[in-house]
Structure formats: C-alpha cells, structure tokens
C-alpha positions as CSV (number, residue, x, y, z in Angstrom):
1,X,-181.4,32.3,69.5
2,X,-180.3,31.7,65.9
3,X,-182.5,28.9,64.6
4,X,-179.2,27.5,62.8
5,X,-177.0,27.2,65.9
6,X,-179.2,25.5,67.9
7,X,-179.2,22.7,65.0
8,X,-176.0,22.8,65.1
9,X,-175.9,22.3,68.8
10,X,-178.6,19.9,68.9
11,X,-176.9,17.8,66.1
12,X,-173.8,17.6,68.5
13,X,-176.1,16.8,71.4
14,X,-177.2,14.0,70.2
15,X,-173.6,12.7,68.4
16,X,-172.7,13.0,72.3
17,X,-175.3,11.3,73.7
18,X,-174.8,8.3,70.9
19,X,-170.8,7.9,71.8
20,X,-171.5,8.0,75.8
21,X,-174.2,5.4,75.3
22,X,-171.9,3.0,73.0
23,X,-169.0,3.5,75.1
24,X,-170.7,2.0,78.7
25,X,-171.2,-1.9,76.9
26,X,-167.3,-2.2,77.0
27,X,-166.6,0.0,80.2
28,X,-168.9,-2.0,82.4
29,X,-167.5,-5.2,81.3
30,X,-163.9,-3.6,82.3
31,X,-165.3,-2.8,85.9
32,X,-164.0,-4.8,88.8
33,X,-167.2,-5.4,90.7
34,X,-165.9,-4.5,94.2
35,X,-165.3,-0.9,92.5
36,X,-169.1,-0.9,91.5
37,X,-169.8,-1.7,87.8
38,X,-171.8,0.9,85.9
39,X,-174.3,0.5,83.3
40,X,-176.5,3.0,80.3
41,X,-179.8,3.1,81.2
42,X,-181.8,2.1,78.2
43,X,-184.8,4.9,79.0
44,X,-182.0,8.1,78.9
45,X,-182.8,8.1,74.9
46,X,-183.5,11.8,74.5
47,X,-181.1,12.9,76.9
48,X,-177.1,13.0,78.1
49,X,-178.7,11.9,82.0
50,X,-181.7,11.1,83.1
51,X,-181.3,14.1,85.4
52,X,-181.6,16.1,82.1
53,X,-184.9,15.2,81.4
54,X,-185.6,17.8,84.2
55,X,-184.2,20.6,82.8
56,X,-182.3,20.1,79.5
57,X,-181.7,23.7,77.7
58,X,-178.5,23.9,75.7
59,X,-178.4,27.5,75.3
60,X,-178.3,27.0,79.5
61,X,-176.7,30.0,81.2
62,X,-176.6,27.7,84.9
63,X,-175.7,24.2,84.5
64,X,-176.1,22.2,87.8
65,X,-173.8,19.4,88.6
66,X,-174.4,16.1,90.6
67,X,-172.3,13.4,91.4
68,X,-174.2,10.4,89.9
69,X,-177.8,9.5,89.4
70,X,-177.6,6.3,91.3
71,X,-179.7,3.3,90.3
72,X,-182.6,3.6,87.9
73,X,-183.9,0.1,88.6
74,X,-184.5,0.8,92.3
75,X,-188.6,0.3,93.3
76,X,-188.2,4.1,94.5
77,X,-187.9,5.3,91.1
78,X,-190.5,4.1,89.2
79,X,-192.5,7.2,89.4
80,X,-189.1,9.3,87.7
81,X,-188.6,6.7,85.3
82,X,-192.3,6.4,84.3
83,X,-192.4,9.7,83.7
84,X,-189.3,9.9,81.8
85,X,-190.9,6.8,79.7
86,X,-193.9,9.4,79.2
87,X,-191.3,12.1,77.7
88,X,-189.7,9.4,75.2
89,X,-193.0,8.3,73.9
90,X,-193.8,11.9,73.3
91,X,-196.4,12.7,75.7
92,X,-196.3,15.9,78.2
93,X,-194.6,14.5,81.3
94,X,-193.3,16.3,84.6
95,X,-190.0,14.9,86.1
96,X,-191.3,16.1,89.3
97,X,-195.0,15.3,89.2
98,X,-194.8,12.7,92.0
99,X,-193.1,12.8,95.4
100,X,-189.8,14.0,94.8
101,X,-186.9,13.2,96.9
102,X,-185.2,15.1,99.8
103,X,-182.6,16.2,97.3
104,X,-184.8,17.2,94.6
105,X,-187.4,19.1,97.3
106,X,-184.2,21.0,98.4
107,X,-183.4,22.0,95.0
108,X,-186.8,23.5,94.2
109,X,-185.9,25.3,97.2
110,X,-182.9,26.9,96.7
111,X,-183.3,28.0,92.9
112,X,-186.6,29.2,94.0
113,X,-185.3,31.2,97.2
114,X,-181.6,32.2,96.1
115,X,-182.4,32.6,92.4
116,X,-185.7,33.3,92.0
117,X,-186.3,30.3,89.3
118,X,-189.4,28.4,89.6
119,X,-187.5,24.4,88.5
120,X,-191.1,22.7,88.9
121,X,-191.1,23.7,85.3
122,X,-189.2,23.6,82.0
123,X,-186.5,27.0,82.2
124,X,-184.6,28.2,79.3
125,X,-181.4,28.9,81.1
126,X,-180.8,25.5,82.9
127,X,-179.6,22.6,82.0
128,X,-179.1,19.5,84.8
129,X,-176.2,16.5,84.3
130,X,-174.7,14.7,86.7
131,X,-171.2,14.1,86.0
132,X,-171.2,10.3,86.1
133,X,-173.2,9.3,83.2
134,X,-173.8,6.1,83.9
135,X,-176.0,4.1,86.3
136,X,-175.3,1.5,89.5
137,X,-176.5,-1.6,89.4
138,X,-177.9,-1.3,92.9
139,X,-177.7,1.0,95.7
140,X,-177.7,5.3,95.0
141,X,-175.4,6.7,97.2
142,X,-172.0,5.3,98.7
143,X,-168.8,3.5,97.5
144,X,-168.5,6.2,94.8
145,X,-164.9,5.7,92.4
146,X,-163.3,8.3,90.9
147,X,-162.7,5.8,87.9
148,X,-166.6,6.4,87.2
149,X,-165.4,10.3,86.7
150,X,-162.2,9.7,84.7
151,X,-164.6,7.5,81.9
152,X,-166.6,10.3,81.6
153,X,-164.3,13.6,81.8
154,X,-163.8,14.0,78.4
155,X,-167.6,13.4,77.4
156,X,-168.8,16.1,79.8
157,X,-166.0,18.4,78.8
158,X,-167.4,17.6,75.4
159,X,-171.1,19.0,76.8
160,X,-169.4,22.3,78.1
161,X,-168.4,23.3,74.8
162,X,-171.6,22.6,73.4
163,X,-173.9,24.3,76.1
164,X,-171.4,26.7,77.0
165,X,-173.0,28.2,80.8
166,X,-171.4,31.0,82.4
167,X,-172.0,29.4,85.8
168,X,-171.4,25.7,86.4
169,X,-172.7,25.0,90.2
170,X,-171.2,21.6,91.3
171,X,-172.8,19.6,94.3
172,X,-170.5,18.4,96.5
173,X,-166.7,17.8,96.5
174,X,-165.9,15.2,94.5
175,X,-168.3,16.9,91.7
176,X,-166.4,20.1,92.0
177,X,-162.9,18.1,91.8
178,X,-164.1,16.2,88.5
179,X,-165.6,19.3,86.8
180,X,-162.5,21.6,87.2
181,X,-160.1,18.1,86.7
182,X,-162.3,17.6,83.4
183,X,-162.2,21.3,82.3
184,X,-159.2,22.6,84.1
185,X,-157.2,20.2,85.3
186,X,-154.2,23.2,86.5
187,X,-156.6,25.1,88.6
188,X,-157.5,22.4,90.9
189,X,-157.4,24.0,94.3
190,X,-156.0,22.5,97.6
191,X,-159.6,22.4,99.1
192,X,-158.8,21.4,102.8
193,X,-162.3,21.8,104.8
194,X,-165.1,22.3,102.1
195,X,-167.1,24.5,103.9
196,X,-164.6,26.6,104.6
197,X,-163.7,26.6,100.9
198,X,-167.0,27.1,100.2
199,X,-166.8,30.7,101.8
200,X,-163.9,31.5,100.8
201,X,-162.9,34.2,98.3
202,X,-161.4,31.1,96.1
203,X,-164.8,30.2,94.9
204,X,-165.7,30.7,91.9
205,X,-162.8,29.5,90.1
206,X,-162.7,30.8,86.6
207,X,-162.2,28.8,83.8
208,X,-161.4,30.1,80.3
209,X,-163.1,27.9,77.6
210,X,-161.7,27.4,73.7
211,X,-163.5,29.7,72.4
212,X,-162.7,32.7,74.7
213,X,-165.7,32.5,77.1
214,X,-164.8,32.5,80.8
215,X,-166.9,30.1,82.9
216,X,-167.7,29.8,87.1
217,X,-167.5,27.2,88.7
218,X,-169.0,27.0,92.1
219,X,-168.0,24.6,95.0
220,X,-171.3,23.9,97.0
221,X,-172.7,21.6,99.0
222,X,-174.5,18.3,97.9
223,X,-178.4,19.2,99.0
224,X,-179.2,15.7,100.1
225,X,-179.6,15.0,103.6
226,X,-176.1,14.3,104.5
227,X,-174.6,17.5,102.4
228,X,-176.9,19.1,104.2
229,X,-176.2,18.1,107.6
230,X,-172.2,18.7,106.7
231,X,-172.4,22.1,105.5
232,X,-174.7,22.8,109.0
233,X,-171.8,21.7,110.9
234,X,-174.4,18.5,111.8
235,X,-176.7,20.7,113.6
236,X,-180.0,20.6,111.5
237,X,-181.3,20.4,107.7
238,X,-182.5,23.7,107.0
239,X,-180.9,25.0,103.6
240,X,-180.5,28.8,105.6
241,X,-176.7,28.7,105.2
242,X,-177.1,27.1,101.1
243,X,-179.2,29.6,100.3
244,X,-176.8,32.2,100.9
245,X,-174.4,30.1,99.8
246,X,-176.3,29.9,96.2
247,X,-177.1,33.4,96.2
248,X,-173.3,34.5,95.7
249,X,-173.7,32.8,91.9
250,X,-176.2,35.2,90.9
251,X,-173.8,37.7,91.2
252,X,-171.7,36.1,88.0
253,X,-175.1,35.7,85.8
C-alpha cells in the first residue's frame, strides 16, 4: 500500500474518531432515559469502537458489522477492557486472550471455517465496527433504538469512504437495515422473514460508493446465542447453516 495514502487515511481516521467522541457529551444529555441513554467510552482512544481494537485495518477488504457493543462497565468485561487499556498504553495486547464470549467464539469460528482467516490474530484485510458507536450505561443486549443508529449514520458512512471494503457483512437485521439506510438509503429491501432473505438471491445488495467502487453488503445472522437459535429455526446452536451462509461472501472477494 502507498505509504502516503495510508497517512492520508490514518489522518482522517483519527479526525473521525475525534468528532464521534465530541459529539456523544451533547447526544447523551439529549437521550430520554426510557430510550436508553448512550455514552463514549473513555478507553476507545485509538480506535472508532472498542470492537476495533480486534481487528482495525483500514485498507480492510471485509468489514464486519454489529449492532452495538453493549456496556463496557459491566464486571464481564474487564478482561476486554484490560486488554484494550494494555493496547493504549502501548504494550502487546490480545483482544481475545481471555475467555471470549459465545459471540466472539462463534466468530473465530465462522471466519476460520467459511473464510479460511485465522481472527485470533491481527489480519490486514479486516476491519471490525459496530454500527452504534456509543456505549449503554447498563445491560448489552435488548431495548435497542433506532435513534442510537440515526446519530451515527453519517459517521459510519464517513468510515466507508475512508476504509473503502468490497464486502460489508452485517450481523443481524437491524445492522443490515442501518448500514444500507446509512449508505443507501433507496435500496432498502422489503426484508419480510430474515432467514429467508438471507437465502435469497437479493443478498448481497450492491452499493455504488463516490468514488466508483461497488460494495456488498451481506444480510446475516447475529452469531450470538439468540441469532443463532433464529437462523436454526430454534432447533440448536451449531453455526452449520452460518457457515454456508458466510461462505457465499467469499465469492465477491
């Protein structure tokens, strides 16, 4: 890679990263509590999401999408964010050196299975974000808003252009919907069942970026335990049908 353009796109990386962080003070204040108030996490320094600390390339040909991050100040993750205190300080850290969760277990699984990518370490095609940027208060999953999307559209439409993937693989519905109403907000699909759409020959959309570049975006299923559960038709956990699922991106690589 051109040593100048990746300046260039770590200079706008970080610009990003400084007006997403000084934009939360005022948006949390604006929050109704009932909707769920969000917050910046003062340890995501280096990075656009904590998530990111995982695996952060910005020449990323795959970018993987979550929902949000949930709560950093839950007991649970103190091992992540004591890690991710190791990477600010400078010193080698691994994002998954202690017991990872269901989610992220999964995930080693599928890139490893479907797309042959080992994400226990650092890979110079991906790059991980969820699409909420900031952080819950309390709790990590449930009473999600699609307010905490519409704050961040423009920011992660903003990280797009910089990065510039060819595949973007959302987790879940409501990531899907954000990412193409953030990036293409006329190709929003009428979804229906989301398995179904999964399969179906309307996945990948493709979505043509400013400067010319045509991008995928896959629908798949969140790899948690209840995405997990949904996409088996609540019959078991075993990621046999997401693997095959994930192993239809490759072929727009």
């Amino acid at each position: 890679m051109d040593t100048t353009l990746f300046q260039d796109k770590h200079t706008a990386y970080q610009q990003l990263i400084a007006r997403v962080r000084a934009s939360y003070p005022a948006y949390h204040e604006a929050t109704e509590y009932e909707k769920g108030q969000l917050v910046w996490c003062n340890d995501c320094q280096q990075e656009i999401n904590l998530w990111s600390y995982w695996q952060d390339s910005l020449d990323a040909k795959i970018m993987l999408v979550g929902q949000d991050w949930g709560c950093p100040f839950d007991k649970v993750f103190l091992p992540t964010m004591a890690q991710i205190q190791k990477a600010n300080s400078g010193k080698a850290y691994s994002y998954t050196s202690d017991t990872p969760s269901q989610t992220d277990q999964n995930l080693i699984k599928l890139f490893s299975e479907a797309l042959g990518k080992d994400i226990t370490i650092p890979c110079d095609d991906l790059f991980f974000t969820n699409f909420v940027l900031g952080y819950r208060t309390h709790g990590t999953s449930g009473n999600y808003q699609k307010e905490w999307a519409e704050h961040d559209s423009a920011f992660f439409k903003e990280l797009v252009g910089i990065i510039e993937p060819k595949l973007i693989l959302c987790l879940g519905k409501a990531t899907f919907r954000a990412v193409l109403t953030s990036l293409a907000p006329d190709q929003k699909p009428r979804i229906g069942g989301y398995n179904k759409y999964i399969e179906s020959s309307r996945n990948p959309i493709s979505v043509a970026t400013s400067s010319g570049m045509n991008i995928a975006v896959f629908a798949l299923a969140h790899c948690g335990v209840m995405g997990t559960l949904n996409r088996n038709g609540k019959k078991n956990l075993d990621l046999d049908q997401q693997i095959a699922d994930w192993k239809r991106t490759s072929l727009y690589l």
